[in-house]
N, CA, C and O atoms as a CHARMM CRD file, in Angstrom:
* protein
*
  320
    1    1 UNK  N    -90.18800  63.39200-111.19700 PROA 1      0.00000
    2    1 UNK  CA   -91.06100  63.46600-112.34800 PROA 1      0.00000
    3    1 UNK  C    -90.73800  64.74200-113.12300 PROA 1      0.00000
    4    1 UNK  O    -90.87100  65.92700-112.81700 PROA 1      0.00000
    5    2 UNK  N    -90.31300  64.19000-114.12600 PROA 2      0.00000
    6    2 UNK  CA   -90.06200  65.82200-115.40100 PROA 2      0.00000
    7    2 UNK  C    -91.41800  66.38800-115.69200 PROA 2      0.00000
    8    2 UNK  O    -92.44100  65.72600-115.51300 PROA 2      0.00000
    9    3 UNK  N    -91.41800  68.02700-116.29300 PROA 3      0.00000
   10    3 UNK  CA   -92.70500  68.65500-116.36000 PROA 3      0.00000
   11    3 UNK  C    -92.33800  69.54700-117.12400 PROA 3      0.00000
   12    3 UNK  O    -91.31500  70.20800-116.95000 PROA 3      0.00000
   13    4 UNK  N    -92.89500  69.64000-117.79100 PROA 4      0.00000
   14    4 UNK  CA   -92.99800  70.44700-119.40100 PROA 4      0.00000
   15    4 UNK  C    -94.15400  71.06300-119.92100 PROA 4      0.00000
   16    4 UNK  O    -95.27800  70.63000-119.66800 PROA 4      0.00000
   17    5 UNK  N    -93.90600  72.23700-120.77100 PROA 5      0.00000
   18    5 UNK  CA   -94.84800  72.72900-120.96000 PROA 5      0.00000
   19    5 UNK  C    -95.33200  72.32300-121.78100 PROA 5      0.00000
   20    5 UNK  O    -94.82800  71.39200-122.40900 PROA 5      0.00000
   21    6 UNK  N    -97.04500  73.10800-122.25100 PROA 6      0.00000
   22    6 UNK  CA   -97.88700  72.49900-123.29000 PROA 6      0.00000
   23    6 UNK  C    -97.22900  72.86300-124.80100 PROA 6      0.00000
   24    6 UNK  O    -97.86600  72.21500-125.63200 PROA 6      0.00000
   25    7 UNK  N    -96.39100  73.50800-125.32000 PROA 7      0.00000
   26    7 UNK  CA   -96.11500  74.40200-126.32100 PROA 7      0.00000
   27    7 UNK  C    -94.63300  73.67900-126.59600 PROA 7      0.00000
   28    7 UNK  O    -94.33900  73.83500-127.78100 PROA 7      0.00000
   29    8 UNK  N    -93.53300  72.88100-125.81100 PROA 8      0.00000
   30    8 UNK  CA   -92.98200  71.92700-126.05700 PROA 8      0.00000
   31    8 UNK  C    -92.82200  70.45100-126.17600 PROA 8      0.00000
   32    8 UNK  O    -92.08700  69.69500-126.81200 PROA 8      0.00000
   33    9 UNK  N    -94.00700  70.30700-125.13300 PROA 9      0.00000
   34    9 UNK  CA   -94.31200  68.86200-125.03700 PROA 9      0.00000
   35    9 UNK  C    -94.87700  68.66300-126.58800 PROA 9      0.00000
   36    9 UNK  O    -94.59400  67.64300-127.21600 PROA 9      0.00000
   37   10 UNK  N    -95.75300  69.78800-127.19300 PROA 10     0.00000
   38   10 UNK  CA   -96.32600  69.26600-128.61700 PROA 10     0.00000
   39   10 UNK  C    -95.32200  69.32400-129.39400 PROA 10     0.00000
   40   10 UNK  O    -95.45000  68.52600-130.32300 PROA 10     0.00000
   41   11 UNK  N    -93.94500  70.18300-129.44500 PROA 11     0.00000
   42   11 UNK  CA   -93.02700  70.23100-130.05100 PROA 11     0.00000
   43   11 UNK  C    -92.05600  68.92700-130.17100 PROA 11     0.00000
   44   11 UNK  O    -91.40400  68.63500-131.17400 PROA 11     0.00000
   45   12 UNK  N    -92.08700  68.32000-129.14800 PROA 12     0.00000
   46   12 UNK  CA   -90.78200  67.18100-128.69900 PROA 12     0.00000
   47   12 UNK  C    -91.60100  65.92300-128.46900 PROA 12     0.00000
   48   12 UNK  O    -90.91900  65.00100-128.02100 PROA 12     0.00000
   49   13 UNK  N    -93.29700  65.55300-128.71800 PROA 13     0.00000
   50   13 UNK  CA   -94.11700  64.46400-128.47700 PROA 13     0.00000
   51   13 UNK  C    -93.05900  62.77500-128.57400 PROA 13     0.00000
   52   13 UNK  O    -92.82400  61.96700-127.67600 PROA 13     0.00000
   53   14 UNK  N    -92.71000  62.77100-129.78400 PROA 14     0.00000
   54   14 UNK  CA   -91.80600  61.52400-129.61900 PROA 14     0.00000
   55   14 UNK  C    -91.00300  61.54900-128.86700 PROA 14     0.00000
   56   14 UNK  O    -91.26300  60.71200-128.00300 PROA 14     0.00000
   57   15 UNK  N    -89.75600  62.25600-128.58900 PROA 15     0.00000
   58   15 UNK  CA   -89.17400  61.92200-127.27600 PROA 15     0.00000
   59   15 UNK  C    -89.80900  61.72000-126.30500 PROA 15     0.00000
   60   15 UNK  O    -90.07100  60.56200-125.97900 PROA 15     0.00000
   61   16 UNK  N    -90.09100  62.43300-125.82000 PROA 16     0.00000
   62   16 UNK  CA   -91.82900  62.64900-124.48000 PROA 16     0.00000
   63   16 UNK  C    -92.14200  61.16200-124.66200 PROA 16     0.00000
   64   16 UNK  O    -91.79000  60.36000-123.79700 PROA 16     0.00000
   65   17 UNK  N    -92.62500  60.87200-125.47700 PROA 17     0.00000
   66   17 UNK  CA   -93.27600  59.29200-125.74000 PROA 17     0.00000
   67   17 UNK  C    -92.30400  58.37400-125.28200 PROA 17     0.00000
   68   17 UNK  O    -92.45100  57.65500-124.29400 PROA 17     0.00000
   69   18 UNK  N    -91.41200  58.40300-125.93800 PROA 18     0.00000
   70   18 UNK  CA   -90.19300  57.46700-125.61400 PROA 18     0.00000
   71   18 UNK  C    -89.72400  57.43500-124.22500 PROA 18     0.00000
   72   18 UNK  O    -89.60800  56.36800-123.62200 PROA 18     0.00000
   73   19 UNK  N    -89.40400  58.77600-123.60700 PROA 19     0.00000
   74   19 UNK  CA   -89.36700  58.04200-122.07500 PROA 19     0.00000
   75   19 UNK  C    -90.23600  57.55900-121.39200 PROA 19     0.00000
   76   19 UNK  O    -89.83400  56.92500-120.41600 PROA 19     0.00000
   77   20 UNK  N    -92.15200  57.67300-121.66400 PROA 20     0.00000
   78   20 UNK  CA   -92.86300  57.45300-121.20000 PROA 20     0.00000
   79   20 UNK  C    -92.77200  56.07300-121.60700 PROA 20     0.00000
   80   20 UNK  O    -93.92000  55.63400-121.68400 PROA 20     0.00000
   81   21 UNK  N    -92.12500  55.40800-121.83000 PROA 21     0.00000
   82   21 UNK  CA   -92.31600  54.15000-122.63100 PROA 21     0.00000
   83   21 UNK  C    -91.61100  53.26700-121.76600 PROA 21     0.00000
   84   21 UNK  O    -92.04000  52.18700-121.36000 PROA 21     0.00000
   85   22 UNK  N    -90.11200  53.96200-121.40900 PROA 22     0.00000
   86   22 UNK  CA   -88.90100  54.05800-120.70700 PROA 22     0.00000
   87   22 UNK  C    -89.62000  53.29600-119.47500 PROA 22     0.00000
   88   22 UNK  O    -89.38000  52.17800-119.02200 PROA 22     0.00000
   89   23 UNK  N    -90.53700  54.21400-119.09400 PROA 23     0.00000
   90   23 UNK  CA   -91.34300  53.89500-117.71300 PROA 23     0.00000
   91   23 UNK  C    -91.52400  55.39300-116.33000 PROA 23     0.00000
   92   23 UNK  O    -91.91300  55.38700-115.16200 PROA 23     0.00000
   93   24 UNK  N    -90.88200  56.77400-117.49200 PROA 24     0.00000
   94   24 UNK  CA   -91.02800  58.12900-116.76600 PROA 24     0.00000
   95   24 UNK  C    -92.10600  58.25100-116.74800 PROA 24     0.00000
   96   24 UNK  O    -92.87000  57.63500-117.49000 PROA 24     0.00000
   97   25 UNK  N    -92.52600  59.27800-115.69100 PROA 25     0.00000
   98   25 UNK  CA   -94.05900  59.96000-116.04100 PROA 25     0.00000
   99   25 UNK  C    -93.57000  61.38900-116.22900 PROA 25     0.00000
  100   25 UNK  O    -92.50800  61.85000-115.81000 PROA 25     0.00000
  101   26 UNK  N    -94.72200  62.15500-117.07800 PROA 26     0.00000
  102   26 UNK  CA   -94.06700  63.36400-117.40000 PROA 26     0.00000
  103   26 UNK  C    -95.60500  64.50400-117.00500 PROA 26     0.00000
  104   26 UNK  O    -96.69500  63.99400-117.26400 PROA 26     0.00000
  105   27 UNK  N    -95.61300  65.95100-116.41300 PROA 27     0.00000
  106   27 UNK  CA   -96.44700  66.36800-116.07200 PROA 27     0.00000
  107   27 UNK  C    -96.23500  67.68200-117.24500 PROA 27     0.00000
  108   27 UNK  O    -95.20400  68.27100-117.57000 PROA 27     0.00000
  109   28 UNK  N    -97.56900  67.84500-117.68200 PROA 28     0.00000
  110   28 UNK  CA   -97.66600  69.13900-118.86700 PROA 28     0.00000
  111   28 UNK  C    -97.64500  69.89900-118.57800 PROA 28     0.00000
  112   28 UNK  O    -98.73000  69.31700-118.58700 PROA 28     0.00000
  113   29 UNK  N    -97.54900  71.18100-118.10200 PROA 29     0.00000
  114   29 UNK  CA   -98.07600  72.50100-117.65200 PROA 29     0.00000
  115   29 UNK  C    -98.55900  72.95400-118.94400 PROA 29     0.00000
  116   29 UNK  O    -98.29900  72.55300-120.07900 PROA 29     0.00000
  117   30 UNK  N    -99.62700  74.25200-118.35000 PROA 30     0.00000
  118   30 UNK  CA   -99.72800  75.22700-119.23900 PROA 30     0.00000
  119   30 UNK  C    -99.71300  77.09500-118.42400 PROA 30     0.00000
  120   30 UNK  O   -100.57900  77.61200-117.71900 PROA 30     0.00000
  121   31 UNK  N    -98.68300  77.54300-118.79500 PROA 31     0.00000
  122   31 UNK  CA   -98.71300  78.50700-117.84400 PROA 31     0.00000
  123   31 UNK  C    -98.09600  78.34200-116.54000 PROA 31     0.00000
  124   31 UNK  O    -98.34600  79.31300-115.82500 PROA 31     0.00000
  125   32 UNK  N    -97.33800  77.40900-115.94300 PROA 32     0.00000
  126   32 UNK  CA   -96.97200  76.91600-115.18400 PROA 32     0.00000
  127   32 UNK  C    -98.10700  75.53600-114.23700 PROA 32     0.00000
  128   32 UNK  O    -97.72500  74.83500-113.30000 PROA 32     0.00000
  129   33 UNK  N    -99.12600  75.52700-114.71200 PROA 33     0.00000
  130   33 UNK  CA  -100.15200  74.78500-114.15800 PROA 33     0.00000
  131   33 UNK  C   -100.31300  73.61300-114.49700 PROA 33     0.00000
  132   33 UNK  O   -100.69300  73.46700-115.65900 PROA 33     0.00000
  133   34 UNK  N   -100.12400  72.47800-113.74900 PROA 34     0.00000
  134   34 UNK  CA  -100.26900  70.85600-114.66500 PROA 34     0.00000
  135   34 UNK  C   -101.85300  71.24100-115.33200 PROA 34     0.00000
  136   34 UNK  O   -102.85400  71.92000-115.10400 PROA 34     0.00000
  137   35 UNK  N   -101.29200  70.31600-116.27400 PROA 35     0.00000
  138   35 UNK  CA  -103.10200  70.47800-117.02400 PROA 35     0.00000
  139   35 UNK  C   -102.84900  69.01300-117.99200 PROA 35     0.00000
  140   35 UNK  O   -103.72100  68.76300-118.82500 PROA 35     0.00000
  141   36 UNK  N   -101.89300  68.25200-117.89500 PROA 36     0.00000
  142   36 UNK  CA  -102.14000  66.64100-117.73200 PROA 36     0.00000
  143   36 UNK  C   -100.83900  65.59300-117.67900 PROA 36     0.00000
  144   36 UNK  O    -99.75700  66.11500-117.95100 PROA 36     0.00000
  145   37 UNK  N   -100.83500  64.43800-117.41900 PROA 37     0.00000
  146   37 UNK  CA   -99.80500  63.93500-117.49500 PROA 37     0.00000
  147   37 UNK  C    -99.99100  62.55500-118.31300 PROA 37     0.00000
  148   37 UNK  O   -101.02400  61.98700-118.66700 PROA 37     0.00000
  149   38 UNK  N    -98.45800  62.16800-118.51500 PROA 38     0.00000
  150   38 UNK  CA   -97.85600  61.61200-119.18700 PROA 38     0.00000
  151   38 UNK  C    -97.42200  60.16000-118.69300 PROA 38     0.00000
  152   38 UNK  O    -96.24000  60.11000-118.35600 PROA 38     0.00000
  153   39 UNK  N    -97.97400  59.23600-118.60600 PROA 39     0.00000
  154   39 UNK  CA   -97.86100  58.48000-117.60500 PROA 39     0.00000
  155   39 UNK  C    -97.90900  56.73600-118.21700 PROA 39     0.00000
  156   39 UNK  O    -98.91400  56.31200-118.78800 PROA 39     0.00000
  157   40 UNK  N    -96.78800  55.94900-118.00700 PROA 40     0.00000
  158   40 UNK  CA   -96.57300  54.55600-118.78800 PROA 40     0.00000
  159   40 UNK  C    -98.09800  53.95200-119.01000 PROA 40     0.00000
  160   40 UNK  O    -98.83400  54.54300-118.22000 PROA 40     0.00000
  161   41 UNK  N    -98.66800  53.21500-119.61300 PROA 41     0.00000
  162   41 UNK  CA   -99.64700  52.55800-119.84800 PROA 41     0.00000
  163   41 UNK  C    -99.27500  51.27900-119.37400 PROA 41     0.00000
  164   41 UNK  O    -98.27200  50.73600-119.83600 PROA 41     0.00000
  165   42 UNK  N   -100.17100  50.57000-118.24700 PROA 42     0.00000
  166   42 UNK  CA  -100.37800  49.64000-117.43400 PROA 42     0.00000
  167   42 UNK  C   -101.76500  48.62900-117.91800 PROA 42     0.00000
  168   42 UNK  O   -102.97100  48.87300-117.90000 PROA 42     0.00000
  169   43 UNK  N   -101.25700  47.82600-118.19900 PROA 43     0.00000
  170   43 UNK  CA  -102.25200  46.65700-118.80800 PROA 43     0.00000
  171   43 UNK  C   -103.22800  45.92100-117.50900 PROA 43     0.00000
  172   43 UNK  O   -102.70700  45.42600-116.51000 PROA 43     0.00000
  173   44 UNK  N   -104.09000  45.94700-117.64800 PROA 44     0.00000
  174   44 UNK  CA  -104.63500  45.28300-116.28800 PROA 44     0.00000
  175   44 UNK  C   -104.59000  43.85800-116.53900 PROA 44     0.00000
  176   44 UNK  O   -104.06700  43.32400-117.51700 PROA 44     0.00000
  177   45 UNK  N   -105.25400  43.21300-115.46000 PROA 45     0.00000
  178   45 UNK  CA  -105.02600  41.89900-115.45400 PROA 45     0.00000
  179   45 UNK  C   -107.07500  41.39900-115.16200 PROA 45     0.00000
  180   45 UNK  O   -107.40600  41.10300-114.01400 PROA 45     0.00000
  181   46 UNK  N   -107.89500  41.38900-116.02000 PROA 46     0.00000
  182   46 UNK  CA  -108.89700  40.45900-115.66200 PROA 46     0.00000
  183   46 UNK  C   -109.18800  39.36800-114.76800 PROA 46     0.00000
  184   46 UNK  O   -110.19400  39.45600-114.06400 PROA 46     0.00000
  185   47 UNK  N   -108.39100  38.27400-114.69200 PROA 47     0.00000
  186   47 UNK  CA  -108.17600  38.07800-113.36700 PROA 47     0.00000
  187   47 UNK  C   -108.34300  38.10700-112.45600 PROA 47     0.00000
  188   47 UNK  O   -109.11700  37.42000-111.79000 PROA 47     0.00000
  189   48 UNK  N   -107.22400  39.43900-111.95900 PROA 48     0.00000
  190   48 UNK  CA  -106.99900  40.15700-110.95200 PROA 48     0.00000
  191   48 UNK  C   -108.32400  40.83900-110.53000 PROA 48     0.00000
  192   48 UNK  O   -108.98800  40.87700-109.49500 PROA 48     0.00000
  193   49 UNK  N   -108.42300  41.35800-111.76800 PROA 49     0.00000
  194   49 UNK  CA  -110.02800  42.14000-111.73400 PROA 49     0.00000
  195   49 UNK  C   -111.11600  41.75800-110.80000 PROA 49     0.00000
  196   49 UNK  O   -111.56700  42.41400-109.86200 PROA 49     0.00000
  197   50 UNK  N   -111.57500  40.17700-111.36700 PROA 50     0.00000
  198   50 UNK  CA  -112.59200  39.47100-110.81600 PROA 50     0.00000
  199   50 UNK  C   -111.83900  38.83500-109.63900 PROA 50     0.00000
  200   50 UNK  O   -112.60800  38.62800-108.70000 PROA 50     0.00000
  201   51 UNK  N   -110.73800  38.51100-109.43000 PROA 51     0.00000
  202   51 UNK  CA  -110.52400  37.76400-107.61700 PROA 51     0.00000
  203   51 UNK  C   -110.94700  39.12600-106.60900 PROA 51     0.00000
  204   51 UNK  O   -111.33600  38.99100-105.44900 PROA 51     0.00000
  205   52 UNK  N   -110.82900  40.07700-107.11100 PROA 52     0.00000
  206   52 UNK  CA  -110.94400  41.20800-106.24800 PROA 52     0.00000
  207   52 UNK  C   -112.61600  41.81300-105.82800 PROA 52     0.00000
  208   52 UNK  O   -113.15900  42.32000-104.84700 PROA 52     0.00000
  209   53 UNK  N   -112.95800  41.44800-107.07200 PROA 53     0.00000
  210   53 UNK  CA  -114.36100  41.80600-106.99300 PROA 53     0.00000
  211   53 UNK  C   -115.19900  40.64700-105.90100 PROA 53     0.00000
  212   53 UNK  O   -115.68200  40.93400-104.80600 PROA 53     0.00000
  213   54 UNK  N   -115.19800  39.24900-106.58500 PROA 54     0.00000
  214   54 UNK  CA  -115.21900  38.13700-105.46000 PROA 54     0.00000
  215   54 UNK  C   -115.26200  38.23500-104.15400 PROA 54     0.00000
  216   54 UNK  O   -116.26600  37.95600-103.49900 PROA 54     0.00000
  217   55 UNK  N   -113.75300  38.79800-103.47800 PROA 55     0.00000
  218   55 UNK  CA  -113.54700  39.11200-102.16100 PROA 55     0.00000
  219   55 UNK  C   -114.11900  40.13600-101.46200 PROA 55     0.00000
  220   55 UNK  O   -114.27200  40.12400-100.24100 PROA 55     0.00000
  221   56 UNK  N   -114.55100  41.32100-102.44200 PROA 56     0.00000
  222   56 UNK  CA  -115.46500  41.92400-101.80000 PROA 56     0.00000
  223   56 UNK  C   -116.96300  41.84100-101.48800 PROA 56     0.00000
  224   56 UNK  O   -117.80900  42.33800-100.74500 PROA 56     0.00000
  225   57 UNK  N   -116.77700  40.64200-102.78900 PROA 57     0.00000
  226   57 UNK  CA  -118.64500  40.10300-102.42600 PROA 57     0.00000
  227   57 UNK  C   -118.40200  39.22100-101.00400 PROA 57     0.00000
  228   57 UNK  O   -119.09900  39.63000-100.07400 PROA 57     0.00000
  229   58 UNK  N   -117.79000  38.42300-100.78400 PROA 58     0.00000
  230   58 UNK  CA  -117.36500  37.54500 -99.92200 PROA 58     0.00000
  231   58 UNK  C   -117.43500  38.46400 -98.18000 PROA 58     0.00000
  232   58 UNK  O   -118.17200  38.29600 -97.20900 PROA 58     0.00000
  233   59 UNK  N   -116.19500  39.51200 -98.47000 PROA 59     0.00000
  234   59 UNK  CA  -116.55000  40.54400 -97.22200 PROA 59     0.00000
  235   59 UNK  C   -117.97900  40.66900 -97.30300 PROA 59     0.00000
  236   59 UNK  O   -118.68700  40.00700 -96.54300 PROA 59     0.00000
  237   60 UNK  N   -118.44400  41.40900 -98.10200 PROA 60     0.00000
  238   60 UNK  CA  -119.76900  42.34500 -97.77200 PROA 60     0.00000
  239   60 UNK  C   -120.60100  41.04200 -96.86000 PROA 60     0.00000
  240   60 UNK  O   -121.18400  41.42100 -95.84400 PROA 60     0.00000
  241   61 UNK  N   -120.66500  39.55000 -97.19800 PROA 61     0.00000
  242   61 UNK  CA  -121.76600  39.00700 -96.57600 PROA 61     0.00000
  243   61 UNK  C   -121.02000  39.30900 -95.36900 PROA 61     0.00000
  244   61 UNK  O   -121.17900  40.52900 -95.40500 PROA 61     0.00000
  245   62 UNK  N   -120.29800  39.10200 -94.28500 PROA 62     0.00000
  246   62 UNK  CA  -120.07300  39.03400 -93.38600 PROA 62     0.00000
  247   62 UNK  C   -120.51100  40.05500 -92.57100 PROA 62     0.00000
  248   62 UNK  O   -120.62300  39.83900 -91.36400 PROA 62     0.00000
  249   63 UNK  N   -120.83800  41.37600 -93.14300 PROA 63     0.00000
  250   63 UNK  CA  -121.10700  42.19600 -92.68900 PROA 63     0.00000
  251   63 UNK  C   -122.64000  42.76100 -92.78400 PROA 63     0.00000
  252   63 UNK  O   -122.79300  43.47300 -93.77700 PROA 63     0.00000
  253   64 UNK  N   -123.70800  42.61700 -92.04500 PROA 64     0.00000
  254   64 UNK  CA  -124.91100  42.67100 -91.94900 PROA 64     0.00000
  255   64 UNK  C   -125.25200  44.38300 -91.40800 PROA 64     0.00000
  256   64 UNK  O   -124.92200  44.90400 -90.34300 PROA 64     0.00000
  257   65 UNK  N   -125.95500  44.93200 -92.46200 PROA 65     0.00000
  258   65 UNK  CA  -126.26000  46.50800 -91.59900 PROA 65     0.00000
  259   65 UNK  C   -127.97900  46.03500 -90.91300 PROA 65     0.00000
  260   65 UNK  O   -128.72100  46.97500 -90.62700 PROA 65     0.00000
  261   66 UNK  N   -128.35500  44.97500 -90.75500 PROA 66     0.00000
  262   66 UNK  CA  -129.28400  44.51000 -89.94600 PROA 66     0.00000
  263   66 UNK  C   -130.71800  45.03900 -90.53400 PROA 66     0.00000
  264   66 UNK  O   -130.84000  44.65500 -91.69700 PROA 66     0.00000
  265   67 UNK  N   -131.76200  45.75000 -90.11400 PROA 67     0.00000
  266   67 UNK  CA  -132.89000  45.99800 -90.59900 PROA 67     0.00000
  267   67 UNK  C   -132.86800  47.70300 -91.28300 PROA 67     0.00000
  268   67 UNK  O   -133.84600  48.34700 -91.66300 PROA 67     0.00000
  269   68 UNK  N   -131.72000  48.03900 -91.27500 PROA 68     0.00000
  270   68 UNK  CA  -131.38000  49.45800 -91.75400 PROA 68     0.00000
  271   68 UNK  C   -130.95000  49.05900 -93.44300 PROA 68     0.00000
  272   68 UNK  O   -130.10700  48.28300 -93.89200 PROA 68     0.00000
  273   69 UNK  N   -131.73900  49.78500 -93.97500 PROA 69     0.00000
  274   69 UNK  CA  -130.49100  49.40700 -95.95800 PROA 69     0.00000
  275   69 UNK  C   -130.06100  50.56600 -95.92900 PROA 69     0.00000
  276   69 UNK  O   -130.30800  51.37200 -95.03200 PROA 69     0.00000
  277   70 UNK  N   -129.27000  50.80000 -97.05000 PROA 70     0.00000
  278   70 UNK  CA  -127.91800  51.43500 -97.22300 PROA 70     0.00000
  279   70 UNK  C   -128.41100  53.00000 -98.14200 PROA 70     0.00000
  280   70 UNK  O   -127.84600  54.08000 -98.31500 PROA 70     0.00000
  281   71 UNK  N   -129.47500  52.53800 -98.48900 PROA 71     0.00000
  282   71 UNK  CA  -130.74000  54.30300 -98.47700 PROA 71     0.00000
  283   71 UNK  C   -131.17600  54.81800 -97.25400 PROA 71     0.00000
  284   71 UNK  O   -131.08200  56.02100 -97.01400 PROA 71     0.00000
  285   72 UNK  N   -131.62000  54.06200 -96.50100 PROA 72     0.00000
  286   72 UNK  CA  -132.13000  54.90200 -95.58400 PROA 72     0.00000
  287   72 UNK  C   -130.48200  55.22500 -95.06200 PROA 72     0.00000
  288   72 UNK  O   -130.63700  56.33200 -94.54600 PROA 72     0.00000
  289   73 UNK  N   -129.11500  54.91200 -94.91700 PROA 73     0.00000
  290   73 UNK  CA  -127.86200  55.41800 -94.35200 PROA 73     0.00000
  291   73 UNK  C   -127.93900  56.81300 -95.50100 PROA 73     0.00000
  292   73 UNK  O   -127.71700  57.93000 -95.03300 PROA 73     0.00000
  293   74 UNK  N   -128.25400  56.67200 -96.96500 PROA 74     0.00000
  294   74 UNK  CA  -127.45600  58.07300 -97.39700 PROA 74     0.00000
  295   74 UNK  C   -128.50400  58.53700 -97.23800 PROA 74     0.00000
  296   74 UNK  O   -128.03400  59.60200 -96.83900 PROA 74     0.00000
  297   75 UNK  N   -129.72000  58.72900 -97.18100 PROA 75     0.00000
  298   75 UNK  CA  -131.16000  59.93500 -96.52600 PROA 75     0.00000
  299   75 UNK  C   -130.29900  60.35400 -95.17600 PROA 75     0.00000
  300   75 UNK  O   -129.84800  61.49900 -95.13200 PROA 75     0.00000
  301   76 UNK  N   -130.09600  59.57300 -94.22600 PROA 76     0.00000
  302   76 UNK  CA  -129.63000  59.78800 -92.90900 PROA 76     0.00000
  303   76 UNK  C   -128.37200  61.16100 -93.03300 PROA 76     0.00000
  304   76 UNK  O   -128.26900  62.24200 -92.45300 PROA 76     0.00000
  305   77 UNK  N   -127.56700  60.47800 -94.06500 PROA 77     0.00000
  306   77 UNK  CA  -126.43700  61.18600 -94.06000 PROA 77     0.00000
  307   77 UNK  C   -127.07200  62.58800 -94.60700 PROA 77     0.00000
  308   77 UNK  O   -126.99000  63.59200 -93.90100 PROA 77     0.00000
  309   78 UNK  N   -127.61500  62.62300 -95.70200 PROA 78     0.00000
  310   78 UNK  CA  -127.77300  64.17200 -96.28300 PROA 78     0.00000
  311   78 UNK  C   -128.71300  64.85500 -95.66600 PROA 78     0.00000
  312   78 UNK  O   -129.40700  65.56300 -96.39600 PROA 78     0.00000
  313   79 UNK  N   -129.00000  64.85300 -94.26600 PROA 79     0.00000
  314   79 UNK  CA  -129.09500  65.78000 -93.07200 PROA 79     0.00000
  315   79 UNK  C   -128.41800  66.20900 -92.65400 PROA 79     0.00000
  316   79 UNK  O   -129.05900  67.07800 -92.06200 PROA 79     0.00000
  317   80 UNK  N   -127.07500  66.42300 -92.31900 PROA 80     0.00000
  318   80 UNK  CA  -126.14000  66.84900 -91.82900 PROA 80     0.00000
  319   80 UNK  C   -125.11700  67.37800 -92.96500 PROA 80     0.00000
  320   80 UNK  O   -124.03900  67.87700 -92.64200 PROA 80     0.00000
């Protein structure tokens, strides 16, 4: 992954763009510090979206936390 600073990346944006297009990812620094990246844009799939969501409704029934709900688990938890 290439990494560039903030003060050229604004200088050279279209190239920058263009390999990101390519399918590079590119990391910004500022000062030597990432502070964001540059990264192809990925189209989701709706779809995909909802078969996934489905299957987790599908898991969750199988799995019964019995006469306990899932408040009284995070009260439980933020004791410790």
């Amino acid at each position: 992954m290439e990494s560039i600073g903030s003060y050229e990346a604004k200088t050279h944006l279209p190239r920058l763009l263009k390999k990101v297009q390519d399918g590079q990812s590119i990391t910004i620094t500022k000062h030597g510090s990432p502070i964001a990246m540059l990264v192809p844009y990925k189209k989701t799939d709706p779809d995909k979206i909802k078969a996934v969501i489905e299957e987790m409704k599908r898991e969750r029934k199988k799995h019964k936390l019995g006469e306990i709900s899932i408040r009284q688990l995070v009260e439980e938890g933020r004791k410790y």
